[in-house]
C-alpha positions in Angstrom: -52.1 -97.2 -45.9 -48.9 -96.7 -44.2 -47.5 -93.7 -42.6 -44.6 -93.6 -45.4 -47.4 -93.9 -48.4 -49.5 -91.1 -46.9 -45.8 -89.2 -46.9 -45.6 -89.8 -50.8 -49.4 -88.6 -51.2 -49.2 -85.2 -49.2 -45.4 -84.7 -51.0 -47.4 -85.0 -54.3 -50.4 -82.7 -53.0 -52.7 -85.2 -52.9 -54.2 -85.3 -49.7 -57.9 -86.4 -49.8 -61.0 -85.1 -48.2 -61.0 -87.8 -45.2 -58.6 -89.2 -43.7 -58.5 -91.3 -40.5 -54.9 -91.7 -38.4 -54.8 -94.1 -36.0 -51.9 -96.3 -34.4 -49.7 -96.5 -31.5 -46.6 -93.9 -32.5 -48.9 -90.4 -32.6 -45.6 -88.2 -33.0 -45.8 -89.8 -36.4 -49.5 -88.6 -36.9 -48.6 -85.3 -35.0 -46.0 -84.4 -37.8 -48.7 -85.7 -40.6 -51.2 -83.1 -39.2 -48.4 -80.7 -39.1 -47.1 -81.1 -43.1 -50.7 -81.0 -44.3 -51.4 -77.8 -42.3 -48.1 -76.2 -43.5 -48.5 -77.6 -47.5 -52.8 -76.3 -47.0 -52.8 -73.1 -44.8 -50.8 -69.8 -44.9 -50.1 -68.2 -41.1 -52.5 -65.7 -42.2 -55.2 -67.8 -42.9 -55.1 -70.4 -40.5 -57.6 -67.9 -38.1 -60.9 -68.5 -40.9 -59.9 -71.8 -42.4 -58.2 -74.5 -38.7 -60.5 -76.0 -36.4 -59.8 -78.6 -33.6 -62.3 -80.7 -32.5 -62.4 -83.4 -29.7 -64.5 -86.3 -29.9 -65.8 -86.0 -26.6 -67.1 -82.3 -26.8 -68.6 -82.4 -30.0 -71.4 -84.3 -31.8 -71.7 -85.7 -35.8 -73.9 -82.9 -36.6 -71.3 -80.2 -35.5 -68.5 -82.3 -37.2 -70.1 -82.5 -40.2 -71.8 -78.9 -40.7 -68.2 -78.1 -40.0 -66.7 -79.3 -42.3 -69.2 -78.5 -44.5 -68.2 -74.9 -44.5 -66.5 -73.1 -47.5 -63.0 -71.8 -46.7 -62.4 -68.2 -46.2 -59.8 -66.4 -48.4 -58.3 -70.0 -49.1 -58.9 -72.9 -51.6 -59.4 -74.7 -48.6 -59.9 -75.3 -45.1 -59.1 -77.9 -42.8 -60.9 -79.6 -39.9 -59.0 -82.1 -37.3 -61.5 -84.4 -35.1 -58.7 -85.6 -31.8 -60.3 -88.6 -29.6 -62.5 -89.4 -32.3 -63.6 -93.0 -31.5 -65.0 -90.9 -28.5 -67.3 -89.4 -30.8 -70.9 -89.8 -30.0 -73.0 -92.0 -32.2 -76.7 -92.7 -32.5 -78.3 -94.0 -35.3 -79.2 -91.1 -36.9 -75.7 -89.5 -36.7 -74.3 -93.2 -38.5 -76.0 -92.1 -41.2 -75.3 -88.3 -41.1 -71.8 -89.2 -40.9 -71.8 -91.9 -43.5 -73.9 -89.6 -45.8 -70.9 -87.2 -45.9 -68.4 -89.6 -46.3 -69.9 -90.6 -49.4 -69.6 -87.1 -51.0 -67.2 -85.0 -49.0 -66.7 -81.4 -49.6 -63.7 -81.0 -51.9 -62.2 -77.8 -50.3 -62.7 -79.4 -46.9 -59.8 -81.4 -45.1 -61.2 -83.3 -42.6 -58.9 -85.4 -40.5 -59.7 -87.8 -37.8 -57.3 -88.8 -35.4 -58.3 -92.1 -33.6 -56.9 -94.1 -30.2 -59.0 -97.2 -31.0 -60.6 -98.1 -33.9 -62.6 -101.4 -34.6 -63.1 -101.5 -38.1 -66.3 -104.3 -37.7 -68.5 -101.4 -36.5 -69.5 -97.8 -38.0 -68.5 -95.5 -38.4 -65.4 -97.5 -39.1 -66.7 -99.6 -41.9 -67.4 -96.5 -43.4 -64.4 -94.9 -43.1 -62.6 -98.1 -44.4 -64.5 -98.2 -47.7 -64.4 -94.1 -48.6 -61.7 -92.4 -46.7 -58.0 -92.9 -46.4 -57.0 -94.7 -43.5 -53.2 -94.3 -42.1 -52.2 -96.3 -40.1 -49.4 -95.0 -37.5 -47.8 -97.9 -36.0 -44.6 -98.4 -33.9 -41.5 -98.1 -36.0 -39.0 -101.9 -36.2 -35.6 -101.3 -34.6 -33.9 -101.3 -38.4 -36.5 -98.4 -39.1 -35.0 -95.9 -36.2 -31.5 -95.6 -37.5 -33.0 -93.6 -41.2 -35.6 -92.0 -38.6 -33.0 -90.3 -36.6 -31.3 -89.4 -39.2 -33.5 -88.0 -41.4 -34.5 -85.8 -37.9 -31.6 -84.3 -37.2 -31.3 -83.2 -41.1 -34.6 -81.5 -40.6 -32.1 -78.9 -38.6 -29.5 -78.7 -41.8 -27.1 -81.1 -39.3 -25.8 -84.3 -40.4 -25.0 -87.9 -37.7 -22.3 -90.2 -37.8 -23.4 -93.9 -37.9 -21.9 -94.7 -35.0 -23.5 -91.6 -33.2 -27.6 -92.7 -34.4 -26.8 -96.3 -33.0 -25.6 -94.9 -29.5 -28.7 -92.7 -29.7 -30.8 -95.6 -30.2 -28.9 -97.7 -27.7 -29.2 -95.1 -24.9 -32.8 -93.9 -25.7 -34.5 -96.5 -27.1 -37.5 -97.1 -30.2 -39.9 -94.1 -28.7 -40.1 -91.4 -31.7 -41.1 -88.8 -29.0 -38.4 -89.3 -26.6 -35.7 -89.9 -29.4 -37.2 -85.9 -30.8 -36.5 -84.8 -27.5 -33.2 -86.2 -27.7 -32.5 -84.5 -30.8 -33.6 -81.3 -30.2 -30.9 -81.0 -26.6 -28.2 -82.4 -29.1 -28.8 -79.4 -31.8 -29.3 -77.1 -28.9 -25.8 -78.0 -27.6 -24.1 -78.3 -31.0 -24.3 -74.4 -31.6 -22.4 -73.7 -35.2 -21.3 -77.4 -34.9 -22.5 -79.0 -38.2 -22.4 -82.7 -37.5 -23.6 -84.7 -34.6 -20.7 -87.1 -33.2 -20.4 -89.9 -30.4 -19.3 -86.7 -28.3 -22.1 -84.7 -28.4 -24.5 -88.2 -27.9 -22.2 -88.7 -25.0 -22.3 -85.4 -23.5 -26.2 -85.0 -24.3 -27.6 -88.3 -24.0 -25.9 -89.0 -20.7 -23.6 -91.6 -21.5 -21.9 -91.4 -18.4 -18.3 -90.2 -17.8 -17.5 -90.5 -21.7 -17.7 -94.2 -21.8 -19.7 -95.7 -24.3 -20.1 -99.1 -25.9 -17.5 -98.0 -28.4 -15.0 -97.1 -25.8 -15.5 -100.6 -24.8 -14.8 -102.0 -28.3 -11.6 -100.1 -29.7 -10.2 -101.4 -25.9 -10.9 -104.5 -27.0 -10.2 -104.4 -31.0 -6.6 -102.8 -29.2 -6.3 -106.0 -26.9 -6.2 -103.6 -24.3 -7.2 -105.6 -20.9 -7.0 -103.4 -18.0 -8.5 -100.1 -20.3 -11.4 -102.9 -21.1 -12.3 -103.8 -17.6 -12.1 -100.7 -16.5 -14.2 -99.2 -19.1 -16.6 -102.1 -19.1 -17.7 -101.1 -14.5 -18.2 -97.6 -15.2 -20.9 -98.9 -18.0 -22.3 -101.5 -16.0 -22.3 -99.3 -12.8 -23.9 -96.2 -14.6 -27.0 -98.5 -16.4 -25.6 -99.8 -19.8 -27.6 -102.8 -20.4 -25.7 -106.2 -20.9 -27.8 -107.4 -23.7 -27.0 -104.2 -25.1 -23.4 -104.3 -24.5 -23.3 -108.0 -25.9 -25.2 -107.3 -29.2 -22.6 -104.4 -30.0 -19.8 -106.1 -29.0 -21.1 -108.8 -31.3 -21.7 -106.4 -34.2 -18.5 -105.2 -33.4 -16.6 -108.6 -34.3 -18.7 -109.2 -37.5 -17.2 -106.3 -38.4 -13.7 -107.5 -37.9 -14.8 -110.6 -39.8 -15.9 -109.1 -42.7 -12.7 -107.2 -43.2 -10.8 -110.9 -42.0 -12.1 -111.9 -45.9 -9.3 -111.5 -48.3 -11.8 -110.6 -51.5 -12.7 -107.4 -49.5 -9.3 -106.1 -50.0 -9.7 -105.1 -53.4 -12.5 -102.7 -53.0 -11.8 -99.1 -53.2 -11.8 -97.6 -49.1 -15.8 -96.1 -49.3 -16.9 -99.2 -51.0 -15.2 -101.3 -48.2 -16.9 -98.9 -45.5 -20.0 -100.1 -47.2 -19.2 -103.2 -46.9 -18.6 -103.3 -43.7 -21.3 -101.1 -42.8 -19.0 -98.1 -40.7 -18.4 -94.7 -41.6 -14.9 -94.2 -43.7 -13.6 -92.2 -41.0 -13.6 -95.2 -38.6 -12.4 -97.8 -41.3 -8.8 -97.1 -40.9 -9.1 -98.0 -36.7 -10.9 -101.0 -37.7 -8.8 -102.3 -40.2 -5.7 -102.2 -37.2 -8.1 -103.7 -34.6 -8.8 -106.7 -37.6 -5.0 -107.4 -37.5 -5.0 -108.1 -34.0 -7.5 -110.8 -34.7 -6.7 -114.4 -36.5 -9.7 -116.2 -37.8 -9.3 -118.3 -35.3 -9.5 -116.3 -32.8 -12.6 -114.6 -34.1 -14.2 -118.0 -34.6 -13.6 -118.2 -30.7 -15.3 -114.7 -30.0 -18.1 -115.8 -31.6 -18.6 -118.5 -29.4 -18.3 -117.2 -26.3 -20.4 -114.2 -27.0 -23.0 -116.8 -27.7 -22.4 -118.5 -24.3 -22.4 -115.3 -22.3 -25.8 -114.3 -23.7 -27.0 -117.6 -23.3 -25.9 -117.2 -19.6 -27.4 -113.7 -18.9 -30.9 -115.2 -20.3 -30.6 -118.8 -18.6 -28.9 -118.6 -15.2 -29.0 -116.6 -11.8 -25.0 -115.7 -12.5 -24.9 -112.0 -11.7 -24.4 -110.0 -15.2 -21.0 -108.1 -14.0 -19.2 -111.9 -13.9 -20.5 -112.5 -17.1 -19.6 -109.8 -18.9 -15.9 -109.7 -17.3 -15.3 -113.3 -18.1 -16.6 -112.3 -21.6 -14.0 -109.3 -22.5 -11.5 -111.6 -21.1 -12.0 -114.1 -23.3 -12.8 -112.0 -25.9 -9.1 -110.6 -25.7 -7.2 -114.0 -24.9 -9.1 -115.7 -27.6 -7.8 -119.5 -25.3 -10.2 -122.6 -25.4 -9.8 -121.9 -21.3 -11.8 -118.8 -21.5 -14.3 -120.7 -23.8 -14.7 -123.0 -20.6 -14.7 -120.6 -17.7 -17.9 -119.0 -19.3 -19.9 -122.3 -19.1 
């Protein structure tokens, strides 16, 4: 089962009587443990009815007469084994263990919380064939944007677009560190209600304002010496060029969506949509499309190809690349094509 499906069961109060997290991301199994706690277990009966158990401290017959313990003053009571591949087992406890998997004690919650798990071996095999086993595993890059913002609308704030992929960009795919992140950002918002590339920026440390979208309404405006300017201070406060070549690259499909002349009869949220940008940045885009034949974006294509091919292929330091690139980018000539390869 998947972290996501285990969300649906504990939304629906169905949490079973085992159930064994494992996986790479454990801020995802942290905030599990946390929602079944909060749906189970008032604050006044969490004293009589929480235990925490480490693998390492404790043995199969603790766990299990444990758990095997009515609640007090609750319907139930709820039992978390941490490190529990750690967990010593002989024989005998194999069986203990496997004997109480087989009939569990309804008002009893036990959760398991493995680093490794080999699912050949018991108590594993056990686990696999009568508890519920959640698998927490690293989230894919399209998965962080709805992550992010469905974190900072935990705090009743709300994220531009363009502010979670800066986020991302700047931070990277780690839950923990982006939940750091998040936490600063509502921290410095104050009565604010909406998180912006500003407060990313200011926060996140994108140094001295600039960010990639700096770099892209210079361009989208044709604006040469702004662009070059904008593009050092990136390079010489960390930005990654990868980074700065995939945006740039979203940046002009973009533009090219909005180049297509059926687009122009869609109503302006359905043409945000489209074009996948918030309405509020539509208008910008829309002038920085006029400043762009097809040709011309036929050519940007091109050479953002060749400069990413260069950073990957050659020894060519990345600042050259990247400075031919926004130059060509913003001449659009077959020349620039060439001085990039």
């Amino acid at each position: 089962m998947t972290h996501k499906e285990f969300q649906s069961l504990v939304r629906s109060r169905k949490i079973p009587p085992v159930t064994l997290f494992h996986g790479s991301e454990d801020l995802l199994i942290e905030h599990s443990v946390d929602q079944i706690i909060a749906q189970t277990l008032s604050d006044g009966t969490k004293g009589f009815n929480l235990d925490t158990l480490y693998g390492s401290k404790v043995s199969v017959q603790e766990v299990v007469a444990i758990a095997s313990a009515f609640p007090m003053m609750s319907e139930r009571r709820i039992v978390i084994v941490k490190e529990f591949e750690k967990l010593a087992t002989t024989e005998a406890a194999k069986e203990i263990f496997a004997a109480y998997l087989t009939r569990p004690l309804e008002s009893t919650l036990l959760i398991l919380i493995a680093g490794e798990v080999d699912f050949r071996r018991k108590p594993f095999t056990d686990l696999k064939k009568h508890a519920t086993v959640v698998e927490c595993k690293a989230l894919y890059d399209n998965e962080i944007p709805d992550w992010i913002v469905e974190g900072v609308k935990k705090s009743g704030r709300t994220i531009d677009p363009d502010a979670v992929m800066l986020l991302q960009e700047q931070v990277g795919n780690s839950l923990r560190a982006l939940a750091n992140e998040i936490e600063k950002i509502i921290i410095y918002l104050g009565e604010e209600k909406s998180v912006t590339l500003d407060h990313v920026s200011a926060v996140v440390g994108a140094s001295k304002g600039y960010t990639i979208f700096d770099l892209q309404n210079a361009i989208g405006a044709k604006n040469l010496a702004r662009a070059m300017s904008i593009l050092a201070a990136m390079l010489q406060h960390g930005q990654s060029p990868q980074t700065i070549i995939i945006m740039l690259t979203r940046f002009f499909v973009q533009l090219w969506k909005l180049s297509d002349p059926g687009v122009h009869r869609l109503a302006p949220a359905d043409l945000a949509k489209e074009v996948k940008v918030h309405p509020y940045f539509l208008r910008s885009l829309q002038q920085f499309q006029s400043n762009y034949t097809q040709k011309h974006l036929e050519s940007n294509f091109r050479v953002l190809l060749q400069a990413d091919k260069l950073l990957k292929t050659t020894s060519r330091e990345p600042h050259i690349v990247l400075d031919l690139l926004v130059y060509s980018l913003i001449r659009g000539t077959p020349e620039s094509e060439l001085a990039l390869s």
